[in-house]
C-alpha positions as CSV (number, residue, x, y, z in Angstrom):
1,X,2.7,-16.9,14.1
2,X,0.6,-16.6,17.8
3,X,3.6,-15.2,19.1
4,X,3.5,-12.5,16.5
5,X,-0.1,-11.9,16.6
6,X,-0.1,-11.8,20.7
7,X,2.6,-9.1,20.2
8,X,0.7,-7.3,18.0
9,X,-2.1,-7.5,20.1
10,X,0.1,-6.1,22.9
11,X,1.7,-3.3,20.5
12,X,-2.1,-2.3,19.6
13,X,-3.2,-1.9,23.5
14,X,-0.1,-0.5,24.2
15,X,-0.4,2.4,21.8
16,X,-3.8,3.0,22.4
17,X,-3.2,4.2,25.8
18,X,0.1,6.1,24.4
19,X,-2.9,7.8,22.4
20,X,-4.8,9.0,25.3
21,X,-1.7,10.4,26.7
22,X,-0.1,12.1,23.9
23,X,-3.5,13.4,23.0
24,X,-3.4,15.5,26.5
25,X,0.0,16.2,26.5
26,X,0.0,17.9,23.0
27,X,-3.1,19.6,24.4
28,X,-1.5,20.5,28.0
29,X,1.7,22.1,25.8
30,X,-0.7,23.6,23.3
31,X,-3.6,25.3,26.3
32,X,-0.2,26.4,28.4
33,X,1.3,29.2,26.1
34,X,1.6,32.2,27.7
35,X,-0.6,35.3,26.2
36,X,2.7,37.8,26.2
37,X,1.4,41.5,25.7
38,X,3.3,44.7,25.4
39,X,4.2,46.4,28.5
40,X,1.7,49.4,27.1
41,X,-1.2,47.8,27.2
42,X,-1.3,44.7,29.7
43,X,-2.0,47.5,32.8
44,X,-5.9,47.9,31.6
45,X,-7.2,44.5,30.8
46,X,-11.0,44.0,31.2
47,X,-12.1,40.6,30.8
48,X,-16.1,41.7,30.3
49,X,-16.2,43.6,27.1
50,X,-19.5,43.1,24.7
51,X,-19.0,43.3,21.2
52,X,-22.1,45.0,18.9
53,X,-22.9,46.9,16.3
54,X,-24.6,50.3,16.3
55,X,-28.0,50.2,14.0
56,X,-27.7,53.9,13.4
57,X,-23.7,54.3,12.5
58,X,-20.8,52.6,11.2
59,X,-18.9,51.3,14.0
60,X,-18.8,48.4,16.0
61,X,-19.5,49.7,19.5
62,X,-17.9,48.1,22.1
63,X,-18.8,48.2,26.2
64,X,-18.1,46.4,29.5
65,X,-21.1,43.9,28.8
66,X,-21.4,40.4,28.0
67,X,-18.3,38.3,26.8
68,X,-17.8,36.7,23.7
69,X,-16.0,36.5,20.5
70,X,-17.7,37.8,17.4
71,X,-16.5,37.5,13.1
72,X,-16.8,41.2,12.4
73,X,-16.1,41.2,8.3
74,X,-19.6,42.5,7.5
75,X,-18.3,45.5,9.6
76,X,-15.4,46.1,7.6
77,X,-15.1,48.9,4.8
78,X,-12.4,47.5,2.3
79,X,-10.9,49.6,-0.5
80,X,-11.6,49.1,-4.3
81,X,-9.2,46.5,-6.2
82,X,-7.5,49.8,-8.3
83,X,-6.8,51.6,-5.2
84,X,-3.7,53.5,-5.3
85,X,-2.8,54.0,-1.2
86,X,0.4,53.5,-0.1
87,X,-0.2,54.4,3.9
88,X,-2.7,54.6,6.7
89,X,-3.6,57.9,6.4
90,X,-4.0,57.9,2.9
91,X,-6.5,54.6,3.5
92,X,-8.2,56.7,6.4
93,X,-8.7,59.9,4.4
94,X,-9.9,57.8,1.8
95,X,-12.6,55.6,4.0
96,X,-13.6,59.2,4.9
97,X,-14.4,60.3,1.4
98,X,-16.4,57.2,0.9
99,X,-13.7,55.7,-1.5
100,X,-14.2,52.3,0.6
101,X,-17.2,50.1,0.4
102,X,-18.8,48.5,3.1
103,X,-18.8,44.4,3.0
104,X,-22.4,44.1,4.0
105,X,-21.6,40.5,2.0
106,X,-19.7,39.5,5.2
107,X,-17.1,38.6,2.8
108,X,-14.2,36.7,4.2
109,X,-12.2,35.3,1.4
110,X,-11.1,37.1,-1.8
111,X,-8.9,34.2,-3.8
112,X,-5.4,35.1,-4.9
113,X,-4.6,38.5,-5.9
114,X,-1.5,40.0,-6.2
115,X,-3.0,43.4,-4.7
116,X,-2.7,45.2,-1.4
117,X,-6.3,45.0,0.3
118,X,-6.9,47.8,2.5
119,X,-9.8,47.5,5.3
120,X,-11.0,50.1,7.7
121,X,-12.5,48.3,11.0
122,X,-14.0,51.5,13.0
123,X,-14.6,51.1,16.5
124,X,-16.2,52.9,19.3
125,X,-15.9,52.5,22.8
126,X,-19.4,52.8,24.7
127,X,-17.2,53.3,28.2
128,X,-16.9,55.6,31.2
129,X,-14.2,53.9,32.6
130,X,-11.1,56.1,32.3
131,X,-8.5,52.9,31.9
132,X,-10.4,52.1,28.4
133,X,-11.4,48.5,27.2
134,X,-9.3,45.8,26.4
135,X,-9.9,43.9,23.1
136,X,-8.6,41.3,21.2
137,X,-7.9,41.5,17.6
138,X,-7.4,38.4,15.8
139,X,-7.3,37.0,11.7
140,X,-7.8,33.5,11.6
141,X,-5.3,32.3,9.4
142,X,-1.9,31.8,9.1
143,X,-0.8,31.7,6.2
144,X,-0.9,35.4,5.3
145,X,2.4,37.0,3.9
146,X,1.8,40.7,5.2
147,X,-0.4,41.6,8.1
148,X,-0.2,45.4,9.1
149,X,-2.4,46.4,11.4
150,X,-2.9,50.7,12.4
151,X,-4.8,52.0,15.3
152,X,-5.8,55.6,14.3
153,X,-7.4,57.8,17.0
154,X,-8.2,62.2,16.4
155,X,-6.1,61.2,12.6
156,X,-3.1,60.3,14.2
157,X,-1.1,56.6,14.6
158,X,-1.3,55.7,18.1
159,X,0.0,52.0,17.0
160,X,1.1,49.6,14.4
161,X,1.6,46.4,14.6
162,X,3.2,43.6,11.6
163,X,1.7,40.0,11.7
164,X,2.2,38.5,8.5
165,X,4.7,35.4,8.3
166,X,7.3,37.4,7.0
167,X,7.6,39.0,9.5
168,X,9.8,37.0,12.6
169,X,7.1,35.9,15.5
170,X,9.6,37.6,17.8
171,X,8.4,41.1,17.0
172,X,4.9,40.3,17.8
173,X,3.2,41.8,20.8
174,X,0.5,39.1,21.7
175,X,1.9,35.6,21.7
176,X,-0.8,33.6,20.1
177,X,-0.8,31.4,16.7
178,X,-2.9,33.3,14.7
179,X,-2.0,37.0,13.7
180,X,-3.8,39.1,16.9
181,X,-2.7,42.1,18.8
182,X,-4.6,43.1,22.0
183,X,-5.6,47.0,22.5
184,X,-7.1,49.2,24.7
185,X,-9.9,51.3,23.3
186,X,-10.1,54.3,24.8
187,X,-13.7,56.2,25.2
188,X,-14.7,57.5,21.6
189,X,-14.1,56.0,18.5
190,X,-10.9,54.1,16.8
191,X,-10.0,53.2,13.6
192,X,-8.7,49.7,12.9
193,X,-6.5,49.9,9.8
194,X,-5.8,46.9,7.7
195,X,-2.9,46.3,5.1
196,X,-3.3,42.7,3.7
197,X,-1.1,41.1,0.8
198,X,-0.6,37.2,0.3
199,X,0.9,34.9,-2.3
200,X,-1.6,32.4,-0.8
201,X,-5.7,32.5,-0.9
202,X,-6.5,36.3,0.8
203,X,-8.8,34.4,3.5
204,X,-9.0,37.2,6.0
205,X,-11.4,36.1,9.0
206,X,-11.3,39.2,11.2
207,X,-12.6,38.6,15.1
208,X,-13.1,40.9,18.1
209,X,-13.2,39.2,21.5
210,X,-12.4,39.9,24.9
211,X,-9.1,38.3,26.9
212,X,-11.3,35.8,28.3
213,X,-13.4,34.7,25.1
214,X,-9.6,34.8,22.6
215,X,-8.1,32.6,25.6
216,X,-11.3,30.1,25.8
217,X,-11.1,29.7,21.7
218,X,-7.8,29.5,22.2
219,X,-7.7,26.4,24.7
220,X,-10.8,25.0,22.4
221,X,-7.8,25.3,19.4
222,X,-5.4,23.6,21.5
223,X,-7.5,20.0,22.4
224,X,-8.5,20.2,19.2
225,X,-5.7,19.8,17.5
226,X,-4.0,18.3,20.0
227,X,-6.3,15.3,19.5
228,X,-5.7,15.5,16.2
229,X,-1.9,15.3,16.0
230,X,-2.0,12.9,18.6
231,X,-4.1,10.4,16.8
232,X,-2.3,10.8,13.6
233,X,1.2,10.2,15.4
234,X,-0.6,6.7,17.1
235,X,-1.9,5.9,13.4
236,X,2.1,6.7,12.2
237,X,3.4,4.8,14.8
238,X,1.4,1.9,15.2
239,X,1.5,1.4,10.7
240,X,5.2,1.5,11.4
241,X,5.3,-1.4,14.1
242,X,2.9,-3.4,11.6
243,X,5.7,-2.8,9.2
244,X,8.2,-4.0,10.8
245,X,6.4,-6.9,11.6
246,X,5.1,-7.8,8.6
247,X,7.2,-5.9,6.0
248,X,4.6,-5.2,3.6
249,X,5.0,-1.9,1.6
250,X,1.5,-0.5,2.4
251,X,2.4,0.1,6.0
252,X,5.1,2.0,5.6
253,X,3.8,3.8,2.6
254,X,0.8,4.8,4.7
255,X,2.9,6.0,7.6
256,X,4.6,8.0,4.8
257,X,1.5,9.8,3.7
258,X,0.2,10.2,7.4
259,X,3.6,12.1,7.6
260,X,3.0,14.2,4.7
261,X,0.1,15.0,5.7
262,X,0.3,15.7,9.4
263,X,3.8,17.9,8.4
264,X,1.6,20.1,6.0
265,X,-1.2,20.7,8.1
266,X,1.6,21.6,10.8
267,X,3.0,24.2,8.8
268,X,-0.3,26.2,7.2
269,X,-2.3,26.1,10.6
270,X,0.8,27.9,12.0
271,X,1.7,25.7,14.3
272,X,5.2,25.1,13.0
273,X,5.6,28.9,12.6
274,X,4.4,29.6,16.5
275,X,6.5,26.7,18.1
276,X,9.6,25.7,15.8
277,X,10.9,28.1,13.3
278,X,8.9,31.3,14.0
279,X,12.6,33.5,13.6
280,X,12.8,31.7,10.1
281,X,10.5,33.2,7.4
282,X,11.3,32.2,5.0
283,X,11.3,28.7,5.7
284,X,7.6,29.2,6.5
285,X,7.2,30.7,2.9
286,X,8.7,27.5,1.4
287,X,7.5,24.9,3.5
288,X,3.7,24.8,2.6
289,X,4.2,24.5,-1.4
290,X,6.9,21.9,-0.2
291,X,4.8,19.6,1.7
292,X,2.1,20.3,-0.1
293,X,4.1,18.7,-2.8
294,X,5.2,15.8,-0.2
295,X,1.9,15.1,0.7
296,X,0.5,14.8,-2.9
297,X,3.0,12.6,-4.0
298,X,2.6,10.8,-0.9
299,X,-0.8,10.0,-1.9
300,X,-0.2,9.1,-4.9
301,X,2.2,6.5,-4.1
302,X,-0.2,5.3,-1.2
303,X,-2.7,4.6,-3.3
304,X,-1.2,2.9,-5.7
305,X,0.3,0.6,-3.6
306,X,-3.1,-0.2,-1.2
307,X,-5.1,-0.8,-4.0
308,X,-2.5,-3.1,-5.5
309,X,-3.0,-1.6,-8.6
310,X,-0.5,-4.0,-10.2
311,X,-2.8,-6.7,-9.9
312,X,-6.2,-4.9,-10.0
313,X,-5.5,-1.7,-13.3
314,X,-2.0,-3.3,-14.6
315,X,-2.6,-0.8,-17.4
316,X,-2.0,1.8,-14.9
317,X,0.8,0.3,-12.9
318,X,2.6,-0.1,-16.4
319,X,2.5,4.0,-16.5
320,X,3.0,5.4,-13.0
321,X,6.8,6.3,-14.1
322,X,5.0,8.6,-16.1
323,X,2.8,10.0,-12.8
324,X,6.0,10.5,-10.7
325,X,7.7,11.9,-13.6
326,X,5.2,14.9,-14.0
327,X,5.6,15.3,-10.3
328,X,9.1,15.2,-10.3
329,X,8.8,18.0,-13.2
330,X,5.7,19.9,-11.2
331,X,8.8,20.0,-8.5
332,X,11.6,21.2,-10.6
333,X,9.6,23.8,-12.4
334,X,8.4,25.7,-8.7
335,X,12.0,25.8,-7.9
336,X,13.2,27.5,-11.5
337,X,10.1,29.5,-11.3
338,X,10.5,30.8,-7.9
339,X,7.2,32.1,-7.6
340,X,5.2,30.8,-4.2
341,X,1.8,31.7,-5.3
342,X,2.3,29.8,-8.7
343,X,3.3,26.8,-6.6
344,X,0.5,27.2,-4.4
345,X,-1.8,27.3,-7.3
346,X,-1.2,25.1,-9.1
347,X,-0.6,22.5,-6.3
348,X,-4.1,23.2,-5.7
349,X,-5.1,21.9,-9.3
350,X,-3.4,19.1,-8.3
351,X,-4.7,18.1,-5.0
352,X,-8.1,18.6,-6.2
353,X,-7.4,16.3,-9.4
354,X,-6.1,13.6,-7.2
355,X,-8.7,13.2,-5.0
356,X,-11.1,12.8,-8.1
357,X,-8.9,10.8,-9.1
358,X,-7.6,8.4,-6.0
359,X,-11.4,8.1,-6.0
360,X,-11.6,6.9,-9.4
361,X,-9.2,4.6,-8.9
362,X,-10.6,3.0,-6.2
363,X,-14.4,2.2,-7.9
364,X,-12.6,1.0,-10.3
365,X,-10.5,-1.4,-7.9
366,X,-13.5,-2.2,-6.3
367,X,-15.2,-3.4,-9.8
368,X,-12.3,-6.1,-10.3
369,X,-12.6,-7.4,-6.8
370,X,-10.2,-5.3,-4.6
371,X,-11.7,-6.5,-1.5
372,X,-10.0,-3.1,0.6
373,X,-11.0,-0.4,-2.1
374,X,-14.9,-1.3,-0.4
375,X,-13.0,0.1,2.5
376,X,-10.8,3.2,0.5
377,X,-13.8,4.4,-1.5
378,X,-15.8,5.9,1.2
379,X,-12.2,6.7,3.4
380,X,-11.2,9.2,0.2
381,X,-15.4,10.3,-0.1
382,X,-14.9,11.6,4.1
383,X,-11.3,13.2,3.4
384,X,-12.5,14.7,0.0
385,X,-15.7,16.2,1.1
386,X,-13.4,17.5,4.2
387,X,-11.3,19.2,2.1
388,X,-14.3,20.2,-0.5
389,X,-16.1,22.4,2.4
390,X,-12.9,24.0,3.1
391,X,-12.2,25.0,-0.2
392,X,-15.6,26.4,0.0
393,X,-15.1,28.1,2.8
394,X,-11.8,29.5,1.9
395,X,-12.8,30.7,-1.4
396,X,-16.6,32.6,0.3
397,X,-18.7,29.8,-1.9
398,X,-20.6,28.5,1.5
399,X,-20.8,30.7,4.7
400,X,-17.5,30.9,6.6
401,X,-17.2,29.7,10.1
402,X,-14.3,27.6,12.2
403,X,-16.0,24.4,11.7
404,X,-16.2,24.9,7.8
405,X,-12.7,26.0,7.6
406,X,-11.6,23.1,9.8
407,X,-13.1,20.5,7.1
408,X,-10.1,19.7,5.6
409,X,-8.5,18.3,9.2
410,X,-12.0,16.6,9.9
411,X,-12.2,14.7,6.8
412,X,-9.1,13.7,6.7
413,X,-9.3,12.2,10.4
414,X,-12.0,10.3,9.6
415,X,-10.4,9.3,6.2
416,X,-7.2,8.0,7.8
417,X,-9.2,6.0,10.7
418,X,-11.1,4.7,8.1
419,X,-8.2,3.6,6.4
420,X,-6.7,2.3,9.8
421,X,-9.4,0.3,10.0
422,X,-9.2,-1.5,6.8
423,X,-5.2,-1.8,7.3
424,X,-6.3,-3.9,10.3
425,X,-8.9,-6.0,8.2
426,X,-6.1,-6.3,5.8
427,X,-3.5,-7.8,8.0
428,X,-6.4,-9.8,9.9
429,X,-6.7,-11.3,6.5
430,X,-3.2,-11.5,6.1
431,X,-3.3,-13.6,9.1
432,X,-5.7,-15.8,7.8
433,X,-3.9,-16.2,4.7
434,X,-0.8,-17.2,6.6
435,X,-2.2,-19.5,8.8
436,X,-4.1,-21.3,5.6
437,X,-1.0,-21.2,3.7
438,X,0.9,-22.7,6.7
439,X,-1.7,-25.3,7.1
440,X,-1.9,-26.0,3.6
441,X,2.2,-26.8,2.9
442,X,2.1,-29.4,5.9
443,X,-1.0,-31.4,4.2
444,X,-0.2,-33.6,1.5
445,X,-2.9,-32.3,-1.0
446,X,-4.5,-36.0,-2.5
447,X,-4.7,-38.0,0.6
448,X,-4.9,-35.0,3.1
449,X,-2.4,-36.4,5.5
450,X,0.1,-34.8,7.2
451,X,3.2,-34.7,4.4
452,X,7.1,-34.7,5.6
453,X,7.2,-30.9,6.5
454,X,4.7,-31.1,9.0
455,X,6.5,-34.4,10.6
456,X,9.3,-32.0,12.4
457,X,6.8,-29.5,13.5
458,X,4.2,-32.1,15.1
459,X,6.0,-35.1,16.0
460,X,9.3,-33.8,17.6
461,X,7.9,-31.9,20.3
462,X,5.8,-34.6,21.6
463,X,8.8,-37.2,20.8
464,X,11.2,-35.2,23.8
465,X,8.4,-34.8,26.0
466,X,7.9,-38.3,25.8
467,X,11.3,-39.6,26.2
468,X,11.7,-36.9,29.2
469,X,8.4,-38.6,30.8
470,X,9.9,-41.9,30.1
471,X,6.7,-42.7,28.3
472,X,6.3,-45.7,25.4
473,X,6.4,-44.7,21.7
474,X,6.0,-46.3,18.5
475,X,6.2,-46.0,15.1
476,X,4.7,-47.9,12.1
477,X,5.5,-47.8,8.4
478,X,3.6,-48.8,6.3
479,X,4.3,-49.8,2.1
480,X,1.9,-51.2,-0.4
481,X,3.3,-54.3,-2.2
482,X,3.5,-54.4,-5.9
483,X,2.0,-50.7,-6.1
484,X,3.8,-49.7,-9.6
485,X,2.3,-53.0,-11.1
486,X,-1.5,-51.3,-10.1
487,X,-0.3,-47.8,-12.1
488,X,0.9,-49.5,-15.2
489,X,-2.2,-51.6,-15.4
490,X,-4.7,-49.5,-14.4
491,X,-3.5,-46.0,-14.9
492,X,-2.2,-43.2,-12.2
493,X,-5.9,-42.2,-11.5
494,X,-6.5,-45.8,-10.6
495,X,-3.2,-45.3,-8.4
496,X,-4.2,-42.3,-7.1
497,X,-7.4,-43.7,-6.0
498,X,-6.3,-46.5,-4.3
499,X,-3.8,-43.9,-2.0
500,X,-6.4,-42.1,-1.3
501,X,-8.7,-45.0,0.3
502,X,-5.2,-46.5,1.7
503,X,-5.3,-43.1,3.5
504,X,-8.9,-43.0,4.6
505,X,-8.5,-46.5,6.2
506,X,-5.6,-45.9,8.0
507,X,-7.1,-42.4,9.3
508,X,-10.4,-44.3,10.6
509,X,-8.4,-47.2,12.4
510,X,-6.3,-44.8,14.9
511,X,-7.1,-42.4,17.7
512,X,-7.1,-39.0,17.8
513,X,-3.8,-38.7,19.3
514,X,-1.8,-41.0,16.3
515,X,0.0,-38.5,13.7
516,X,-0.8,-40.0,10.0
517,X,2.0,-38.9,7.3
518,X,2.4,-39.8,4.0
519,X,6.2,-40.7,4.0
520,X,6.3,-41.4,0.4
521,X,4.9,-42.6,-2.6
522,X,3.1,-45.3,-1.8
523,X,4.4,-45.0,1.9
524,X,2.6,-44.2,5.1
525,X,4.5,-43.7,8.5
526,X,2.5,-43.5,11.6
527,X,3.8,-42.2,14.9
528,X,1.7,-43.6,18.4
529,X,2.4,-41.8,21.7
530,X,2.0,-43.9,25.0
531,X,1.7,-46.7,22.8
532,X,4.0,-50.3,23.4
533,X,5.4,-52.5,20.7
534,X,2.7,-55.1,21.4
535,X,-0.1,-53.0,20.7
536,X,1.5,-51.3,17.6
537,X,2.3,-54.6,16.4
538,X,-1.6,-55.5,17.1
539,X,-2.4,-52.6,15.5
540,X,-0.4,-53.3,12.4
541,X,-1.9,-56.5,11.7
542,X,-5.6,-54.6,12.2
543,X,-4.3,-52.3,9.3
544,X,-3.0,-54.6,7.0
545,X,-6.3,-56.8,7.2
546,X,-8.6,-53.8,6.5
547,X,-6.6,-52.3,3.7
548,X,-6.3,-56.0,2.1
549,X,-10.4,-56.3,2.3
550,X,-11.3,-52.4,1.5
551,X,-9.2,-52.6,-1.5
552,X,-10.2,-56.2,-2.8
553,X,-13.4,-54.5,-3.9
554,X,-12.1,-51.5,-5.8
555,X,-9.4,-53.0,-8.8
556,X,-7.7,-55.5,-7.3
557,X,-6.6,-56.1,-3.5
558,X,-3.4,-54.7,-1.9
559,X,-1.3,-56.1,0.1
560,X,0.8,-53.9,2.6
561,X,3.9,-54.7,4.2
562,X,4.3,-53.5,7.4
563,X,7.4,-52.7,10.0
564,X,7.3,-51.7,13.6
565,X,9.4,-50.4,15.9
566,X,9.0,-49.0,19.7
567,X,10.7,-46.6,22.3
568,X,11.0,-47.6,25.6
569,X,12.5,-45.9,28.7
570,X,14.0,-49.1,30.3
571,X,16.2,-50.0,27.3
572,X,19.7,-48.4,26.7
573,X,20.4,-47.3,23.1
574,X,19.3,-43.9,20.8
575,X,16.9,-41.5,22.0
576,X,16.5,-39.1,18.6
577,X,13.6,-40.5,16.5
578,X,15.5,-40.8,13.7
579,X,16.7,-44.0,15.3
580,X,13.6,-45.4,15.6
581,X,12.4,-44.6,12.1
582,X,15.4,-46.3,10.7
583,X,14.7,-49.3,13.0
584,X,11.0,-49.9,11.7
585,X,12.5,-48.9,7.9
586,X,14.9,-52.0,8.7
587,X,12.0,-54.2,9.8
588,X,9.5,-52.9,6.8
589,X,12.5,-54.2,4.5
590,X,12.7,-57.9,6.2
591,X,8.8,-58.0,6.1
592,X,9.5,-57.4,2.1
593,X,12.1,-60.1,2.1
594,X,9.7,-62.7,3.5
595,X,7.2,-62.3,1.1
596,X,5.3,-59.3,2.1
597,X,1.9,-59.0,3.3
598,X,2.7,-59.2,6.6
599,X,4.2,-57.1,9.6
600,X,7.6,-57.5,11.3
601,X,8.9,-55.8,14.7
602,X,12.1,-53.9,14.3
């Protein structure tokens, strides 16, 4: 059992440091992806442009200024939900006519709809420069089915670009893992049409930034979640090697749900789409209702299983068929259904139903002495308050901003470490458990001596040192005389009482370096390192005096009859300890011949 903790110890250093470096790595790969741009716009980039609005028009005025990155949705005009346009023009004409209304609300999120939301974004570059200033045009989320995105100048087209993940990431322009194009504003004014439709949550955070401030939030992006995949992998990783070395179910069920949830949060902050299967939309369509499913179910099963809610809410354990059942039937009815923003939705229910309800589950552990819900309780509080201010943010109840929107991957870092932590607290008490239980079997429970078991692990090792050494060895055994007479007169307690001071008189008359066993019934076997046959002998009689006087004032005395046998080096014969054993049994059985009460060397 050191052994395994000492590995363990070793796998948790070990994979700290694999932290550290797959942290940077992830970050390295993330920070390093090129910023592609069309061949039409990449000759005029300025790296200086200042973002403002005008206090006495509708346009966002740009100019070679300061450089930063600014939410512009309180600048956008969006068209009314029973708008009939079908094109750009049609939007612009109607923006015109003052058919759209301005979102003085800063409004970022509009829920799910099943309608096409238009948005007019007009611009106007405050420039001399002939070349024009580059911006950056970005919507910070990726999850959006249909992204179109017009740049009008003097009524016409100039540009059009298609972002939305059903489109392949291929075709776009600007490599980057949100939806953003990069344009050149010439002197004058631009408008930025928008054409927005999603099965998922319409979340539409529209920014304008220069080259330098996209790339900065951009590298901020890729640390951040860098560290965050990284430290989720190490949590995976290291649950797994716990499993495997301890092969309990909670490990492995954790690692599961660390899984489930690293793979969802993979595919709905685009990540998935940018690196793995960006020429596959419809696999990015699918996935997120999919692992959201995985994950859900993941945490079910999680739960259930760390709170050991078998022992803890058996009422509940006797019905969790009927949990994964609906689950199973939540699964089969998406698929027959076949509609992604019904799967999304209610998936959403869902989620926020099981964290009230993992919650639940876990004061109630707590209330029936579930030592690890004290650790699960406030683990589910971080990861549900996470995902609480996202939902929040994502549906325009609190202000929007990165940090807000992020709360989901926050919380449920901190939720997972927590949890971590009490997986560690839980095998540390696992450990304790072992080592008591261990402990425990090799004590013979009435007169706390060493029993048989514990004769192999204890005795043996010293017993070849000893021979190797050429060292003296002896062995005593020790039997009361005439001890079924004293439980049929007096009673088994009365026995029992008598081994038990047998045991204490034996314990107090030998050093610290004698092993004491109870060998049988009423039969003790002592073994004495570095200890010759006259001195064992001498020892012997000591015993069998002191047991004779302690017991003469309890019932009645005891006798003991004693046999002793020693190893020694210079004689020829067996060197296993059995032999000897069998040698002082032999002599035990002549001291019973002649009477008992007495001690005989084998």
């Amino acid at each position: 059992m050191v052994g395994q903790q000492n590995r363990l110890k070793g796998a948790r250093a070990f994979f700290t440091m694999m932290m550290y470096f797959v942290c940077g790595f992830i970050s390295w790969y993330a920070s390093a992806q090129p910023n592609t741009i069309n061949s039409d716009t990449n000759s005029n980039l300025n790296t200086d442009t200042d973002i403002k609005s005008s206090a006495d028009s509708k346009f966002v005025v740009i100019s070679p200024s300061d450089d930063h990155r600014s939410l512009v949705n309180s600048k956008l005009f969006l068209s009314k939900p029973d708008n009939t346009i079908t094109t750009a023009q049609q939007a612009l004409r109607a923006f015109n006519g003052g058919e759209f209304i301005e979102n003085t609300a800063n409004r970022v999120s509009f829920g799910f709809t099943e309608e096409v939301l238009w948005a007019v974004l007009p611009i106007q570059a405050d420039t001399t420069r002939d070349c024009g200033l580059s911006s950056v045009i970005e919507i910070d989320n990726a999850w959006l089915d249909v992204v179109d995105i017009f740049f009008i100048s003097g009524n016409e087209i100039v540009r059009q670009e298609s972002l939305g993940d059903t489109e392949a990431i291929s075709g776009r322009t600007y490599n980057a893992r949100m939806p953003s194009v990069s344009y050149v504003f010439p002197t004058g004014d631009t408008f930025v049409v928008f054409r927005l439709m999603s099965q998922d949550p319409m979340t539409i955070p529209v920014y304008l930034s220069s080259e330098s401030a996209t790339n900065s939030v951009m590298l901020e992006n890729a640390y951040f979640y860098g560290f965050l995949y990284g430290a989720l992998l190490i949590l995976l990783v290291y649950n797994l090697v716990l499993y495997t070395y301890l092969r309990e179910r909670r490990y492995l069920l954790y690692s599961c749900y660390l899984l489930a949830f690293t793979a969802f949060n993979f595919t709905y902050t685009g990540h998935g789409y940018w690196w793995l299967w960006g020429e596959m939309p419809s696999v990015q369509q699918w996935l997120m209702p999919t692992l959201m499913l995985c994950y859900i179910t993941a945490g079910v099963t999680f739960t259930i299983e760390f709170l050991n809610v078998k022992k803890y809410l058996p009422s509940l354990f006797a019905k969790r068929k009927f949990i994964y059942a609906g689950l199973l039937a939540l699964a089969v009815v998406m698929l027959a259904y076949g509609s992604q923003q019904f799967a999304i939705m209610s998936q959403l229910v869902i989620l926020t139903t099981l964290s009230l309800w993992m919650l639940l589950i876990g004061v109630m552990c707590y209330k029936n002495g579930n030592v690890l819900a004290a650790f699960f309780v406030p683990a589910i509080v971080l990861g549900t308050g996470g995902a609480t201010v996202s939902s929040l943010a994502t549906w325009g109840v609190v202000p929007y901003s990165q940090w807000a929107f992020r709360g989901i991957e926050l919380g449920m870092l901190l939720e997972m470490s927590l949890l971590s932590v009490s997986l560690g607290f839980n095998f540390k008490e696992v450990y304790k458990a072992r080592l008591s239980a261990e402990f425990t079997s090799r004590i013979d429970p009435l007169t706390n001596l060493y029993n048989r078991r514990a004769f192999t692990q204890l005795v043996y090792p010293i017993w070849e040192l000893g021979v190797r050494k050429k060292q003296r060895m002896s062995i005593v055994l020790i039997d009361l005389d005439w001890f079924k007479q004293i439980n049929d007169e007096f009673g088994h307690d009365a026995g029992d009482a008598v081994l038990e001071l047998v045991a204490k008189t034996i314990k107090a008359r030998v050093r610290s370096s004698d092993l004491v066993f109870r060998w049988g019934g009423e039969e003790f076997l002592l073994f004495l390192p570095d200890t010759s046959v006259s001195d064992a002998k001498a020892l012997a009689e000591n015993l069998r005096l002191s047991v004779k006087e302690v017991t003469s004032e309890f019932i009645t005395t005891v006798t003991t009859s004693i046999g002793v046998a020693a190893f020694s080096a210079q004689e020829s014969g067996d060197t296993k300890i059995e032999g000897l054993i069998k040698v002082a049994d032999e002599a035990l059985y002549v001291a019973k011949q002649n009477g008992r009460n007495c001690v005989v060397v084998g």
